[in-house]
N, CA and C atoms as a LAMMPS dump frame, in Angstrom:
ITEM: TIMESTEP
0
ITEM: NUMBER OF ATOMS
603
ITEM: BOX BOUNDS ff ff ff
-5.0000000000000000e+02 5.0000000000000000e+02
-5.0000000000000000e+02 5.0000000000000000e+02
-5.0000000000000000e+02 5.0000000000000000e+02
ITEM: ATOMS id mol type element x y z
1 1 1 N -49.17 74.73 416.164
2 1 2 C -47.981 75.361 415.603
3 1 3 C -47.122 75.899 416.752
4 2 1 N -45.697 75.763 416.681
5 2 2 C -44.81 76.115 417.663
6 2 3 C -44.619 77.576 417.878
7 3 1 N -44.648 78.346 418.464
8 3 2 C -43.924 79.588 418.422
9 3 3 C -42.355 80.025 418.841
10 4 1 N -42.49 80.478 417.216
11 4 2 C -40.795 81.161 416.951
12 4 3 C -40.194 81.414 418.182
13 5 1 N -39.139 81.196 418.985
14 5 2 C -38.351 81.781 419.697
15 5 3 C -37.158 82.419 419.361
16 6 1 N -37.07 83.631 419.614
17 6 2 C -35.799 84.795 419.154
18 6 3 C -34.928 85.363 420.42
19 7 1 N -33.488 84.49 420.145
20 7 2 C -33.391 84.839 421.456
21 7 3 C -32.482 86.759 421.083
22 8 1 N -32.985 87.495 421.382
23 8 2 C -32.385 89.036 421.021
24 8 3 C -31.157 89.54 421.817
25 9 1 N -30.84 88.51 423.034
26 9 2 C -29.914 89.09 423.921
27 9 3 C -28.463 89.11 423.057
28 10 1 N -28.355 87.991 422.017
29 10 2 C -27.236 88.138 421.559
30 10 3 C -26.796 89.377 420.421
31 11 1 N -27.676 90.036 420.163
32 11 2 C -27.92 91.561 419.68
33 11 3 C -27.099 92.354 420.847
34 12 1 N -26.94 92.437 422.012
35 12 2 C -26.321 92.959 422.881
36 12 3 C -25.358 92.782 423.398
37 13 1 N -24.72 91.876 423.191
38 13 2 C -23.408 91.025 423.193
39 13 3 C -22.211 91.954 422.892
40 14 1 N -21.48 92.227 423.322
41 14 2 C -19.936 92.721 423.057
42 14 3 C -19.475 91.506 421.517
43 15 1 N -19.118 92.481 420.635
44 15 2 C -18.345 91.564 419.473
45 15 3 C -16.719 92.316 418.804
46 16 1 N -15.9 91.149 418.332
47 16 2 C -14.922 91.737 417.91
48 16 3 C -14.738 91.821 416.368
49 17 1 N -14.528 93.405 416.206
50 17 2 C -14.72 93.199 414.693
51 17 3 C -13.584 94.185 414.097
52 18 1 N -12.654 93.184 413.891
53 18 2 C -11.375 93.894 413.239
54 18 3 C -10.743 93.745 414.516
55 19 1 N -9.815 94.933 414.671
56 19 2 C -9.383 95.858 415.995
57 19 3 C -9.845 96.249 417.005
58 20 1 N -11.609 96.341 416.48
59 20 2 C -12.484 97.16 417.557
60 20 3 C -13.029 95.998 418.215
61 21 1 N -13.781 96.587 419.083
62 21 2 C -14.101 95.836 420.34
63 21 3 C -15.938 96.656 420.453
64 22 1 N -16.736 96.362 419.483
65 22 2 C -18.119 96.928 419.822
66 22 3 C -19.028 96.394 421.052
67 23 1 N -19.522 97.417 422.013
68 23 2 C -20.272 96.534 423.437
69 23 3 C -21.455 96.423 422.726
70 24 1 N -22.073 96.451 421.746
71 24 2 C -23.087 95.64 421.133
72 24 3 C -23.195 95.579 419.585
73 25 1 N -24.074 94.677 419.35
74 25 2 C -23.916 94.176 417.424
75 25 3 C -25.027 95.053 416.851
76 26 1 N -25.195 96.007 417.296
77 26 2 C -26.225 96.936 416.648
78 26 3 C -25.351 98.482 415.785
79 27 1 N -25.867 98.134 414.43
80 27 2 C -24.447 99.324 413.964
81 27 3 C -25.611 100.18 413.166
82 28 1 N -25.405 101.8 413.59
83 28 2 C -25.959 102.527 413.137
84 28 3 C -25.99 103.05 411.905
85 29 1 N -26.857 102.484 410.6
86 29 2 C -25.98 102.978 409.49
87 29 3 C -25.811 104.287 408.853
88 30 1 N -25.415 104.395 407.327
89 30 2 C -25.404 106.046 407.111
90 30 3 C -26.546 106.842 406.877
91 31 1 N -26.608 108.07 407.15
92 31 2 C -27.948 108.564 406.794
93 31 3 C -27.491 110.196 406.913
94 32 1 N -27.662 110.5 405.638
95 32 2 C -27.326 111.827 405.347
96 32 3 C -28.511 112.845 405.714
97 33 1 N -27.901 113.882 406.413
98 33 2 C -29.215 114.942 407.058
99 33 3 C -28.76 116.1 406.728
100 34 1 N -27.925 116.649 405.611
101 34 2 C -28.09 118.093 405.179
102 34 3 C -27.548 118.883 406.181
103 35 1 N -26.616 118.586 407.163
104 35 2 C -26.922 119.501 408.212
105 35 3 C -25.361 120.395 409.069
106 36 1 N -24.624 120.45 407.394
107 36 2 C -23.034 120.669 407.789
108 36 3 C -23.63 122.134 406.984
109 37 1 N -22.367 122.787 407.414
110 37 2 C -22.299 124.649 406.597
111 37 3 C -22.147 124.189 405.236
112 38 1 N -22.802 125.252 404.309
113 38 2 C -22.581 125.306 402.762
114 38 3 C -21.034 124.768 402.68
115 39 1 N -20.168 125.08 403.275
116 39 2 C -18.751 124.624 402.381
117 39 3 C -18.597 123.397 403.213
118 40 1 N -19.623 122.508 403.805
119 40 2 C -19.136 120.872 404.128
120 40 3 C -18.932 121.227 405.292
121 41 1 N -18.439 121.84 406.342
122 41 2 C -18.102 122.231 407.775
123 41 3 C -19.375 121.251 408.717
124 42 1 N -18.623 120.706 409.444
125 42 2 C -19.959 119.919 410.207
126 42 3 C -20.097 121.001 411.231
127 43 1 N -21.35 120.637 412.092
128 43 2 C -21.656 121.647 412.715
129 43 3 C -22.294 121.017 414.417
130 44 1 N -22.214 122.016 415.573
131 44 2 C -22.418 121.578 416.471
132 44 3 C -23.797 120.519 416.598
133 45 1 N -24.941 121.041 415.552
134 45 2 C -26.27 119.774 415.74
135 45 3 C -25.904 118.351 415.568
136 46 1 N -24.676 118.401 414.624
137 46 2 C -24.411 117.207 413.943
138 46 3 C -23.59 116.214 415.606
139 47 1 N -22.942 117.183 416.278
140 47 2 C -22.31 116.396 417.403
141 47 3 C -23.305 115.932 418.764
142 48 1 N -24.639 116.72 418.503
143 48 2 C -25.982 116.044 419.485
144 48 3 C -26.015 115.016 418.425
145 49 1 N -26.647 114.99 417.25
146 49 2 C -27.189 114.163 416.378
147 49 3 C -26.875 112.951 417.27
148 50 1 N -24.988 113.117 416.74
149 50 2 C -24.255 111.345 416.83
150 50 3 C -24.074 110.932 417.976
151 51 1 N -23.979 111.815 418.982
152 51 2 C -23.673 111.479 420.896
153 51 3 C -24.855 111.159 420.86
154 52 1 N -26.527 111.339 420.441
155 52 2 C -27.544 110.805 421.172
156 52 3 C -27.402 109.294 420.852
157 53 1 N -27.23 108.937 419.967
158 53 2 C -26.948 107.919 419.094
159 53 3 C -26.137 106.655 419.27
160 54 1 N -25.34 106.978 420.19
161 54 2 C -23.937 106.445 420.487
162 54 3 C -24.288 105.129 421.55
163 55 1 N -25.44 105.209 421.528
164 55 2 C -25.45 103.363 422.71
165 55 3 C -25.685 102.355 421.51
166 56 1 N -25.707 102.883 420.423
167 56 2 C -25.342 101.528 419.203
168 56 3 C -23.787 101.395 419.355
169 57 1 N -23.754 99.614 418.7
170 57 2 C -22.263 99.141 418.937
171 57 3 C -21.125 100.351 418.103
172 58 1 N -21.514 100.507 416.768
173 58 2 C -20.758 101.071 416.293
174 58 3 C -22.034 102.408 415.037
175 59 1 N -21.358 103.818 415.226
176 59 2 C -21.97 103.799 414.188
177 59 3 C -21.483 104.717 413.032
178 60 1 N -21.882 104.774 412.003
179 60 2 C -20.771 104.719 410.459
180 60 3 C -21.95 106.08 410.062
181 61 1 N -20.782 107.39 410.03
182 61 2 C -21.282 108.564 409.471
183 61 3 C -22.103 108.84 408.514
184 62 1 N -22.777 110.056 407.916
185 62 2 C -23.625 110.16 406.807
186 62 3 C -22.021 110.204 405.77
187 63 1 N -22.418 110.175 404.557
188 63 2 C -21.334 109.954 403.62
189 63 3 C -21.116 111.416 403.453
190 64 1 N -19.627 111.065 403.767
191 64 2 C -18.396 112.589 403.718
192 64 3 C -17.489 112.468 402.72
193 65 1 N -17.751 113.653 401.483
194 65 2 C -17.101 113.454 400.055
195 65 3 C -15.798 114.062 400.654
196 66 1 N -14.477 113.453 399.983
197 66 2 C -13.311 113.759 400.279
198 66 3 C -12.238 114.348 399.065
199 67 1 N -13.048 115.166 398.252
200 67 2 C -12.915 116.519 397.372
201 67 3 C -13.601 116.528 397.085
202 68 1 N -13.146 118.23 396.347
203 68 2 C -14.297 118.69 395.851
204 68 3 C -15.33 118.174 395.395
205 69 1 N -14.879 117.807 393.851
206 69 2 C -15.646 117.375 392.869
207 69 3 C -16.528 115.494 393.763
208 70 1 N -15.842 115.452 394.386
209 70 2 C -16.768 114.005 395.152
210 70 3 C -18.203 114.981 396.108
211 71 1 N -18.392 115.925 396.316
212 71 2 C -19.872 116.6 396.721
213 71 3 C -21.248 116.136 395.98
214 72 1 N -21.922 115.545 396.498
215 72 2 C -23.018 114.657 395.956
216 72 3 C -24.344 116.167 395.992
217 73 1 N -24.631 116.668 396.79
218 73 2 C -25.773 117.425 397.376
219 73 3 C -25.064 118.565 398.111
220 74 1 N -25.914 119.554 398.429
221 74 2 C -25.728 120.811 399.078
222 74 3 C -25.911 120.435 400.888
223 75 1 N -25.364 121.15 401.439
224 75 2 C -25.167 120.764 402.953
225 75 3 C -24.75 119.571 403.131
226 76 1 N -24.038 119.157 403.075
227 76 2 C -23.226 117.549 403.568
228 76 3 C -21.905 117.845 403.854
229 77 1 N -21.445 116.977 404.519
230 77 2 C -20.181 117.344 405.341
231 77 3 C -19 116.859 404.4
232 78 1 N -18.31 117.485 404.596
233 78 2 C -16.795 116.603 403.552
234 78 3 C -15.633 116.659 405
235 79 1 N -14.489 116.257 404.118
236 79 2 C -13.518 116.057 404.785
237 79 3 C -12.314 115.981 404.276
238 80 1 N -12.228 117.866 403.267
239 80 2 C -11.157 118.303 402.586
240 80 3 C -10.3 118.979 402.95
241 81 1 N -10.502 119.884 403.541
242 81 2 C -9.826 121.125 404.437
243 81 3 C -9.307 120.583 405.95
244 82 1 N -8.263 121.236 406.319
245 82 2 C -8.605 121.147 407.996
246 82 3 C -9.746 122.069 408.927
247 83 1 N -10.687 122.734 407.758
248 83 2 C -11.269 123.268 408.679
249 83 3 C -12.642 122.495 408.993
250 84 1 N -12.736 121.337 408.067
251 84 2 C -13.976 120.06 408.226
252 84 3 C -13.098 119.606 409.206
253 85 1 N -11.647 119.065 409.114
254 85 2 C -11.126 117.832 410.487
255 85 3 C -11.329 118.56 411.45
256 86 1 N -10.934 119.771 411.713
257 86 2 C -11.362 120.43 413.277
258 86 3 C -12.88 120.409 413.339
259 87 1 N -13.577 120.509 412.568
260 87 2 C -15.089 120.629 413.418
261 87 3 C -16.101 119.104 413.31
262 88 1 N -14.649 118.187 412.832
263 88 2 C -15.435 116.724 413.209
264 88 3 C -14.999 116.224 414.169
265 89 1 N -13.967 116.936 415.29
266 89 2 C -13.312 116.535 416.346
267 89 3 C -14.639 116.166 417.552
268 90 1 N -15.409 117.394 417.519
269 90 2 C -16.585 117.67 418.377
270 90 3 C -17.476 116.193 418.142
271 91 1 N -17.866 115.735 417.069
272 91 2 C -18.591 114.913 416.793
273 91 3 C -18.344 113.305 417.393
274 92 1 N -16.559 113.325 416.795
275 92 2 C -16.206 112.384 417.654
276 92 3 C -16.047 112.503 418.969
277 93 1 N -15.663 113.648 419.498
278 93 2 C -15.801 113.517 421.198
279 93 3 C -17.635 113.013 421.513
280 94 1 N -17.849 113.649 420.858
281 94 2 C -19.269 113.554 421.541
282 94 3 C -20.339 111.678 421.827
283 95 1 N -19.176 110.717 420.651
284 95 2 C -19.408 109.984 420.81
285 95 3 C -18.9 108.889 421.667
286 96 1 N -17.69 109.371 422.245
287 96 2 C -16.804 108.737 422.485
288 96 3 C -17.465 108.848 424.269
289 97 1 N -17.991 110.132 424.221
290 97 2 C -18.358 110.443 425.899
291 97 3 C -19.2 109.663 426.203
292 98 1 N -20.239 109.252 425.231
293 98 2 C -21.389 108.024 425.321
294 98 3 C -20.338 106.672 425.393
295 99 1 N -19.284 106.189 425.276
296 99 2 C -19.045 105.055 425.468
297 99 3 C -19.179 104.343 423.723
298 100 1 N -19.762 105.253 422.619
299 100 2 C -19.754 104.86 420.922
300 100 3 C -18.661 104.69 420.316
301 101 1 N -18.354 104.162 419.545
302 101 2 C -17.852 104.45 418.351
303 101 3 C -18.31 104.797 416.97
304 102 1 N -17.198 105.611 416.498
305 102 2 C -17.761 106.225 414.722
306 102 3 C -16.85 105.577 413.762
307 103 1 N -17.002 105.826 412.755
308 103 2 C -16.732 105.27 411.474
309 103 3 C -17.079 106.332 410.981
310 104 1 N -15.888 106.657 409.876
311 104 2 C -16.12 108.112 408.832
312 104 3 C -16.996 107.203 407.611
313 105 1 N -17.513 107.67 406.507
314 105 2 C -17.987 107.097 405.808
315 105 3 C -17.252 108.258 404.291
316 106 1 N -16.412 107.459 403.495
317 106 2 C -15.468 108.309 402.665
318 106 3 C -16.401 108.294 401.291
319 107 1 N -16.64 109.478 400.796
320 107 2 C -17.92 109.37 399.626
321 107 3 C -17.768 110.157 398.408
322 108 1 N -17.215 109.513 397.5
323 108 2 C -17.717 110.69 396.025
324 108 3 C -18.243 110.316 395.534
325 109 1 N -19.339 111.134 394.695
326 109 2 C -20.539 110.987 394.51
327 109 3 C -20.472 111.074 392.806
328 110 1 N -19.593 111.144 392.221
329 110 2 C -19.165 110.935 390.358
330 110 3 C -20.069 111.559 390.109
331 111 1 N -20.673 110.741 388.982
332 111 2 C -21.212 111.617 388.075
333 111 3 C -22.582 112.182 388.319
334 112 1 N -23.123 111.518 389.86
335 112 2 C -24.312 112.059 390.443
336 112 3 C -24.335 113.637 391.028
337 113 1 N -23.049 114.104 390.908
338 113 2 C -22.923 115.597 391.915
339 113 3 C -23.314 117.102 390.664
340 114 1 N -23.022 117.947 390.26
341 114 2 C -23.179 119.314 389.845
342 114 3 C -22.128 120.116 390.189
343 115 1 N -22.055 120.617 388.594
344 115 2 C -20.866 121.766 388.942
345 115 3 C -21.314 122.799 389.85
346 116 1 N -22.107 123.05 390.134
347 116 2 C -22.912 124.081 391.048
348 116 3 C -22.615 124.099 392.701
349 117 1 N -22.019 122.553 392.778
350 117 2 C -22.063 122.48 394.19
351 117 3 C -20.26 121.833 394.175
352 118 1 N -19.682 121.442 392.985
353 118 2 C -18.089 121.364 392.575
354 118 3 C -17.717 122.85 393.34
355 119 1 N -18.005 123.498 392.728
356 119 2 C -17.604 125.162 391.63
357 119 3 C -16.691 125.381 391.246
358 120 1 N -16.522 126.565 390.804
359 120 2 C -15.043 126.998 389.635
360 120 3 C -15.44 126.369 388.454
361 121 1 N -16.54 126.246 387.891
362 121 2 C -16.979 125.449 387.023
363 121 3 C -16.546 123.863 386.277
364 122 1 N -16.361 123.953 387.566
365 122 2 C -15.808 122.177 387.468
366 122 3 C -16.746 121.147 386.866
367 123 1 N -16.736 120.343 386.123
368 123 2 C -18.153 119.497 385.552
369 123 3 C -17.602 117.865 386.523
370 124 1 N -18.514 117.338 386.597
371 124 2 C -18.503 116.213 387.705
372 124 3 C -17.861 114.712 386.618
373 125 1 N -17.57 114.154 387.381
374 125 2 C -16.759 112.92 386.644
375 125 3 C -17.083 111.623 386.855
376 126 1 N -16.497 110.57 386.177
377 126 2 C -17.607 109.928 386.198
378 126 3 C -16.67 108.655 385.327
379 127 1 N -16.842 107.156 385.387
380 127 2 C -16.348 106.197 384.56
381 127 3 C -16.488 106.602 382.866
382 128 1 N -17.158 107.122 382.473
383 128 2 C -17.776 107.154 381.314
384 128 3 C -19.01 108.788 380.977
385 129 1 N -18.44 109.452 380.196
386 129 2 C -19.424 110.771 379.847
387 129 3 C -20.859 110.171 379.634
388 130 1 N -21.02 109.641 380.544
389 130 2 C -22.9 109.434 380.338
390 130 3 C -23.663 110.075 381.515
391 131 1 N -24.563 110.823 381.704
392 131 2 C -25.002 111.287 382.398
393 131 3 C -25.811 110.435 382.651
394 132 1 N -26.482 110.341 384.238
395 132 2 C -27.633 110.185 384.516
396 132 3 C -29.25 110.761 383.79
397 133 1 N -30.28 109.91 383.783
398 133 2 C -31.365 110.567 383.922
399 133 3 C -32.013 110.967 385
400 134 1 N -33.121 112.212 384.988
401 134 2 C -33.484 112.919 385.867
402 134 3 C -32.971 114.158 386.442
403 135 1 N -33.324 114.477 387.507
404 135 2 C -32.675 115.892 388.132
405 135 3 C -32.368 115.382 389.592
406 136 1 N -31.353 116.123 389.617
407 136 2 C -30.063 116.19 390.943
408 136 3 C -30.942 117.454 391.549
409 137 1 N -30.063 117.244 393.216
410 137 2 C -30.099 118.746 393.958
411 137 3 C -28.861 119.296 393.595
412 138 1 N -29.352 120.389 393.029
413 138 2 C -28.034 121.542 392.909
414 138 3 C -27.996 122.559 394.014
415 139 1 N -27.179 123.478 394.137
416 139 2 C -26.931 124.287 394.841
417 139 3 C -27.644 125.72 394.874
418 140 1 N -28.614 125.587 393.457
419 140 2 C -29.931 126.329 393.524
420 140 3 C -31.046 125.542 393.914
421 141 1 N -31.039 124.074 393.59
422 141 2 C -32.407 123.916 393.735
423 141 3 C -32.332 122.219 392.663
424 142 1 N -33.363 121.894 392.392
425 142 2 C -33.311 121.146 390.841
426 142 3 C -32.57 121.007 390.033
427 143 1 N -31.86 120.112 389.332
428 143 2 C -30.928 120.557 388.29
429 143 3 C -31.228 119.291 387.641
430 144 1 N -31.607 119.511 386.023
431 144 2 C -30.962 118.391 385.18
432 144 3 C -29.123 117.901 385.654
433 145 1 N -29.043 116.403 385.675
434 145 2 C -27.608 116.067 385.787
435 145 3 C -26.929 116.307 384.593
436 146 1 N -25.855 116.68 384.676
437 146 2 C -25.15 116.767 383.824
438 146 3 C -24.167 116.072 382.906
439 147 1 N -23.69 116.003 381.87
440 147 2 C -22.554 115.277 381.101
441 147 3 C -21.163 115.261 381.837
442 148 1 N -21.063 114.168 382.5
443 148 2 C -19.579 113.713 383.539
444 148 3 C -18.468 113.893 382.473
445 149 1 N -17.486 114.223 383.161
446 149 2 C -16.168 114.318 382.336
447 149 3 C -15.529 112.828 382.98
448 150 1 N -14.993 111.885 381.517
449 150 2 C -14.905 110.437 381.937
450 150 3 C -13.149 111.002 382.463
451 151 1 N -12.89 109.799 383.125
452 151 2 C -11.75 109.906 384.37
453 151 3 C -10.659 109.243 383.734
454 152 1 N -9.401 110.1 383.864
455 152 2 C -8.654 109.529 382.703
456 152 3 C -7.93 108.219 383.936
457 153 1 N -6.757 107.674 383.494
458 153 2 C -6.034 106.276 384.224
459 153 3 C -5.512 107.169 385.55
460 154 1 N -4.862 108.795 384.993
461 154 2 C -3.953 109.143 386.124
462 154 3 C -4.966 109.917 387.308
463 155 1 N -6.641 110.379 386.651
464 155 2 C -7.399 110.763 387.531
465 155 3 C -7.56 109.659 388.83
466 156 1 N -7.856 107.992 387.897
467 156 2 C -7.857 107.406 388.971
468 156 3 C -7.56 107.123 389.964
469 157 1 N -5.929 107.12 389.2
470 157 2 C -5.191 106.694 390.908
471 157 3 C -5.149 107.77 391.178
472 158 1 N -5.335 108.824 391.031
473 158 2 C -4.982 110.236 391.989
474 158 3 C -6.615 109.93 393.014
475 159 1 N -7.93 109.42 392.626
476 159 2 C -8.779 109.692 393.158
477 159 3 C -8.763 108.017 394.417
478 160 1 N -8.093 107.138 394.025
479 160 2 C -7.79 106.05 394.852
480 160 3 C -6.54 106.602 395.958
481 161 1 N -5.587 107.593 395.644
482 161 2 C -4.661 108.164 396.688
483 161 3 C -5.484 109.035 397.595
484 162 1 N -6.259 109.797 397.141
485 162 2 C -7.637 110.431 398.215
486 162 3 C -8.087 110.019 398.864
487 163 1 N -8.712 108.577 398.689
488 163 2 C -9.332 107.843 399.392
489 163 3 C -8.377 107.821 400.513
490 164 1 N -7.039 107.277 400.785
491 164 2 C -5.937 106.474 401.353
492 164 3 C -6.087 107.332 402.173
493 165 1 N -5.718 108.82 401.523
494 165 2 C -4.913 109.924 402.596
495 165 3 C -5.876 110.27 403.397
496 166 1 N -7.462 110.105 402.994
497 166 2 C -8.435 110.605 404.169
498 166 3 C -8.799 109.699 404.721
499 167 1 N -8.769 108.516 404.817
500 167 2 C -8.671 107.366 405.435
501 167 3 C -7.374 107.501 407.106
502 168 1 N -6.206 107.737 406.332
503 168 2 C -5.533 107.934 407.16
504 168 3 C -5.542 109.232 408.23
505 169 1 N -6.453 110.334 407.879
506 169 2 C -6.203 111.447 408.273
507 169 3 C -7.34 110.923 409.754
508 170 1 N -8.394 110.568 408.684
509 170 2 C -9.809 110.758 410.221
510 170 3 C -9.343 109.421 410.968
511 171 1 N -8.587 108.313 410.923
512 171 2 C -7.972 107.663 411.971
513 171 3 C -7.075 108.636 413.293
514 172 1 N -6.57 109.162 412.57
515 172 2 C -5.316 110.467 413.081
516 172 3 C -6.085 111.328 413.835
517 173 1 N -7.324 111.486 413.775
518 173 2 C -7.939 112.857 414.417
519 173 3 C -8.795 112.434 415.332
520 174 1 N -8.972 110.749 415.118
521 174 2 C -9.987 109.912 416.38
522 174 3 C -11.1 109.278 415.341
523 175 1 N -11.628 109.197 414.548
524 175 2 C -12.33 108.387 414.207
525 175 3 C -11.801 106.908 414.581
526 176 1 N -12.906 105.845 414.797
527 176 2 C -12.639 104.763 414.948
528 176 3 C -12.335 103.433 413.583
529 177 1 N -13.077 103.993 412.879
530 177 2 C -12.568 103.277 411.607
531 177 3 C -12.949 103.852 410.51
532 178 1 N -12.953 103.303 409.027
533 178 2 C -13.688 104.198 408.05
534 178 3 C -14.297 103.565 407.182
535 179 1 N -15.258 103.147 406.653
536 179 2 C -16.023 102.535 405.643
537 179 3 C -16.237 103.769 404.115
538 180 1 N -15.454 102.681 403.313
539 180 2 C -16.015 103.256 401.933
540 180 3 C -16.873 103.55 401.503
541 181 1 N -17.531 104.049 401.176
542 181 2 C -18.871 103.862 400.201
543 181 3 C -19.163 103.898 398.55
544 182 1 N -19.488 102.572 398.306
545 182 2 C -19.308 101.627 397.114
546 182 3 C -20.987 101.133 396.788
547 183 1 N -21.467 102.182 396.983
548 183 2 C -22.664 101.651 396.51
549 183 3 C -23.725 102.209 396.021
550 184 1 N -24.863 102.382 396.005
551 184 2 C -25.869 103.755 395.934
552 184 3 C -25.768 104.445 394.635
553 185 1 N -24.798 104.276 393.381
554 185 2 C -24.712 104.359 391.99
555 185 3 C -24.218 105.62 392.249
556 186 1 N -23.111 106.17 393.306
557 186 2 C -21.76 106.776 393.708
558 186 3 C -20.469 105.945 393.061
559 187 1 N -19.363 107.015 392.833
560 187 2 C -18.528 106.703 391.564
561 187 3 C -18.146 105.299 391.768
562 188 1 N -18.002 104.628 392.736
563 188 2 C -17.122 103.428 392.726
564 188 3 C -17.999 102.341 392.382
565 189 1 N -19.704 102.609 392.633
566 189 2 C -20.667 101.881 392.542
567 189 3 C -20.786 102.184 390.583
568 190 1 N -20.526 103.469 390.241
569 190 2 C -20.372 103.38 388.59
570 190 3 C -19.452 102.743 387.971
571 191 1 N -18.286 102.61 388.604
572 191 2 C -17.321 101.524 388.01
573 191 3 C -18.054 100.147 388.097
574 192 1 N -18.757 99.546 388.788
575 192 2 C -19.374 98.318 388.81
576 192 3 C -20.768 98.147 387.487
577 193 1 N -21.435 99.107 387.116
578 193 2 C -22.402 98.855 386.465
579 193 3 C -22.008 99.325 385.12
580 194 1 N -22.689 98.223 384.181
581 194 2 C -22.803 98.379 382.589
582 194 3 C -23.49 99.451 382.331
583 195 1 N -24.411 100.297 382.764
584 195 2 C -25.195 100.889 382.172
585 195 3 C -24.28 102.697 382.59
586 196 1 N -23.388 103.131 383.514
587 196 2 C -22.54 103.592 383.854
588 196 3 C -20.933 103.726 383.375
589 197 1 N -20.43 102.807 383.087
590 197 2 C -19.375 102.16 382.657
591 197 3 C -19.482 101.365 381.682
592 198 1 N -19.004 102.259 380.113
593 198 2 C -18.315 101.812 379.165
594 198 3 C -16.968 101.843 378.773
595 199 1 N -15.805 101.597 379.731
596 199 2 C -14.581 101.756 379.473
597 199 3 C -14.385 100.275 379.204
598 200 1 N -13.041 100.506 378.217
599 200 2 C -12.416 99.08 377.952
600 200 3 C -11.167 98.791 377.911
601 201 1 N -10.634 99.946 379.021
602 201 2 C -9.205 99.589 380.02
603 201 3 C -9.324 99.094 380.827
């Protein structure tokens, strides 16, 4: 029997992808670590985190809800206020000094989040008033999920203009690009599934 040959050098290869210019094809993906201030504020660990990190070609943030009501979990970073864009400046310098690039990762989390971690007693939203089964992290602890308030036509596009404007903002402040996040049975990933989505507009 022959043995497999893998050649791995092309893993290290400079590639062009889009605009960018990555010095290797190794992309770090998202991975959420709890580790921004209660109100989403990233924080100086988070700018070791991503500078140690940074000899991957490119790598794409833990998912940062971009309002309120898009807050999936307690401690995670958003990117509503200017007082999250100033303290993700650090993060991106820090990668940029390694020679990295970042990618924001833009995230609401529908009908998976809690008014607890919304607040103002906001109830979480969602394609369709169906809640999940099981229990969420709330902002105490455990929480049964709750009954989503379904999203009317003008919520939408107001929540598709969010996307745009924070898209455009963390380009503006140095991020290198921004990846959606459309997946993980997060709101845009509930617009895709039957068992989530019963609308018939």
């Amino acid at each position: 029997m022959t043995e497999l040959q893998i050649d791995t050098d092309i893993l290290h290869q400079p590639l062009k992808v889009g605009e960018l210019t990555v010095k290797n094809r190794i992309v770090m993906a998202p991975m959420t670590r709890n580790r921004a201030e209660a109100d989403g504020t990233p924080t100086e660990i988070m700018a070791t985190y991503y500078g140690q990190r940074a000899s991957a070609g490119l790598i794409i943030s833990e998912a940062t809800y971009i309002c309120p009501e898009g807050k999936g979990y307690p401690r995670v970073p958003g990117f509503v206020s200017t007082k999250h864009q100033a303290a993700w400046r650090p993060v991106i310098e820090a990668v940029h000094e390694q020679g990295g690039l970042i990618a924001l990762q833009l995230w609401h989390s529908g009908r998976v989040s809690h008014s607890s971690l919304i607040g103002h007693g906001v109830e979480p939203v969602a394609p369709s008033p169906l809640a999940p089964a099981g229990k969420t992290l709330s902002a105490a602890g455990p929480a049964i999920y709750e009954q989503p308030r379904p999203l009317s036509l003008r919520d939408i596009h107001r929540i598709v203009e969010i996307h745009a404007a924070a898209a455009e903002r963390a380009l503006e402040i140095g991020f290198d690009a921004v990846e959606v996040h459309a997946a993980n049975g997060y709101l845009l990933d509930q617009f895709l599934r039957d068992g989530s989505n019963l609308r018939d507009d």
